[in-house]
C-alpha positions as CSV (number, residue, x, y, z in Angstrom):
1,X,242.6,-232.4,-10.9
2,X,245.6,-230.4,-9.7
3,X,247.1,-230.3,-13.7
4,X,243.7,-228.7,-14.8
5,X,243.8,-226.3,-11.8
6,X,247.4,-225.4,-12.6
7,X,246.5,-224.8,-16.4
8,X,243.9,-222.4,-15.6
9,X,245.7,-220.7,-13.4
10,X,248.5,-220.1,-15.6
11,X,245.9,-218.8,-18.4
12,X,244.6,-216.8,-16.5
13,X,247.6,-215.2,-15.3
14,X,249.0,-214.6,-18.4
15,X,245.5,-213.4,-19.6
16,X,245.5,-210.9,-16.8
17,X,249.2,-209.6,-17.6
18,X,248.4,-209.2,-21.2
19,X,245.3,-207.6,-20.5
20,X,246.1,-205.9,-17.7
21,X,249.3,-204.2,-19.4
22,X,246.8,-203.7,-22.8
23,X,243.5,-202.1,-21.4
24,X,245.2,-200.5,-18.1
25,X,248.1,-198.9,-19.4
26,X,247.8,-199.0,-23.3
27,X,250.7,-201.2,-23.5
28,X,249.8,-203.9,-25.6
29,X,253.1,-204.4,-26.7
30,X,255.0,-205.1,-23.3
31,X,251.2,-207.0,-22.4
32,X,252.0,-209.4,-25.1
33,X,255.8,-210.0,-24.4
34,X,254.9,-210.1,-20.9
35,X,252.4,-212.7,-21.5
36,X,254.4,-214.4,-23.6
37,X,257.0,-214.4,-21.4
38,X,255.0,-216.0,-18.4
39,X,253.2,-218.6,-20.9
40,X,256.4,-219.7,-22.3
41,X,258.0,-220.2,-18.4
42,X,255.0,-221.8,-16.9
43,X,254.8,-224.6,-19.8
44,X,258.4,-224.9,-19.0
45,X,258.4,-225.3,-15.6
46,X,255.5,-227.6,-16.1
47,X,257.2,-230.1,-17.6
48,X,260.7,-229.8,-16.5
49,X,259.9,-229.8,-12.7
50,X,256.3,-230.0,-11.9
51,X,254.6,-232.8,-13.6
52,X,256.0,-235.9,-11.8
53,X,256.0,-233.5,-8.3
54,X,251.5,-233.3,-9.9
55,X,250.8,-237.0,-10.4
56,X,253.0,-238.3,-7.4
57,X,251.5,-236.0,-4.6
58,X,248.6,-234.6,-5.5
59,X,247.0,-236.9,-7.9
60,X,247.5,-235.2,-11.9
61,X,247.5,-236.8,-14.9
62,X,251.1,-237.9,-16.9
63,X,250.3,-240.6,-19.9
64,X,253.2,-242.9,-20.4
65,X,253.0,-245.3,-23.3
66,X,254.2,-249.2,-23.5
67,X,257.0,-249.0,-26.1
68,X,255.8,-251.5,-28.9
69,X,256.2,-254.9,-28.3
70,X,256.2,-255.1,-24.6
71,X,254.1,-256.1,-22.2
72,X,253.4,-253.8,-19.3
73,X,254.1,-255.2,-15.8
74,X,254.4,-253.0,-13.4
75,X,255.6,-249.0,-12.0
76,X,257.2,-247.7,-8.5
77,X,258.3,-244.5,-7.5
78,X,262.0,-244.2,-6.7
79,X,262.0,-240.5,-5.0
80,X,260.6,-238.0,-7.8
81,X,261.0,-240.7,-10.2
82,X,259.0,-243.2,-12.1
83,X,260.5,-246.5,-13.0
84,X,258.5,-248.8,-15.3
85,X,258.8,-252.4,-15.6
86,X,257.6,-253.9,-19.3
87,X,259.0,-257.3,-20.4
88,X,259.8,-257.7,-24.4
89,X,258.3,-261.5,-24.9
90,X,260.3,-261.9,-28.7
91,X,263.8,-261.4,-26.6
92,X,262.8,-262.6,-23.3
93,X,264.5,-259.6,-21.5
94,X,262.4,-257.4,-19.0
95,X,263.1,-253.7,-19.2
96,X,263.3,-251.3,-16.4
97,X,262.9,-247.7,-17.5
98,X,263.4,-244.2,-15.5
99,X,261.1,-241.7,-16.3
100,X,262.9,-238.6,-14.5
101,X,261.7,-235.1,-14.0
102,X,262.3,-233.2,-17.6
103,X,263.2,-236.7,-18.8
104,X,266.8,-235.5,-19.5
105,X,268.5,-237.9,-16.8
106,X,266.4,-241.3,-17.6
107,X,268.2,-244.8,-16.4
108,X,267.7,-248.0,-18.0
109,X,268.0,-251.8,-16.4
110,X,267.8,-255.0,-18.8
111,X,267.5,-258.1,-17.1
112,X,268.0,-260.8,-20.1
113,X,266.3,-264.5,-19.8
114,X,263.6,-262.9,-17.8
115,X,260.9,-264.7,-17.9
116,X,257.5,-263.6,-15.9
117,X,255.2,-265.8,-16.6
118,X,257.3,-268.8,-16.0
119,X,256.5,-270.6,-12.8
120,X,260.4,-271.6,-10.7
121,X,262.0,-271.9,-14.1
122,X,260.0,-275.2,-15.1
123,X,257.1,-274.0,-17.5
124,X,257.4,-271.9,-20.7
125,X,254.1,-269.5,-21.2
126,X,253.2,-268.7,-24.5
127,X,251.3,-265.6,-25.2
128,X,247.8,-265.6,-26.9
129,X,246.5,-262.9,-28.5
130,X,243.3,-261.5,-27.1
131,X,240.0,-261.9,-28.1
């Protein structure tokens, strides 16, 4: 809810600058760079900075997809951010993967003969595919 409030907000602040600049002051020039301006910053900031600070503390919206081939198992917050756990069933290796703020920094852990579904190392699982 707080990523659809932000959005609005930001259109309608650059809305009101262009506008504001335009109709007020017959500057629809500098309204449109102005605009622009703010637009181009608020998308930026957005995701650079804001979207994991969203999801984590006041409940947005961030949609992170399974790279192909794994199987999802699980996702923690380290600080600001996100590490995912997904297990690759071909290899047998689980994968833990950072999701940071701007994704610029992201960290990634391999654990090799990592087997989830095996119960104290005595039964191999084999995967079915679903119904």
């Amino acid at each position: 809810m707080i990523t659809y409030l932000y959005w609005f907000l930001l259109m309608a602040v650059v809305i009101g600058v262009f506008m504001g600049l335009g109709v007020r002051f017959n500057a629809w020039r500098p309204g449109f760079v102005a605009g622009g301006i703010i637009a181009v910053v608020g998308v930026l900031g957005y995701y650079f900075y804001l979207e994991q600070i969203f999801v984590k503390s006041y409940g947005g919206v961030m949609p992170i997809d399974a790279p192909a081939g794994r199987l999802h198992l699980g996702v923690t917050w380290k600080g600001d951010h996100l590490w995912v756990e997904s297990w690759d069933p071909q290899k047998n290796i689980c994968y833990f993967s950072e999701y940071s703020r701007s994704n610029l920094l992201q960290g990634s852990v391999e654990i090799h003969d990592c087997n989830p579904l095996r119960a104290n190392g005595t039964v191999q699982a084999t995967l079915q595919p679903a119904p």
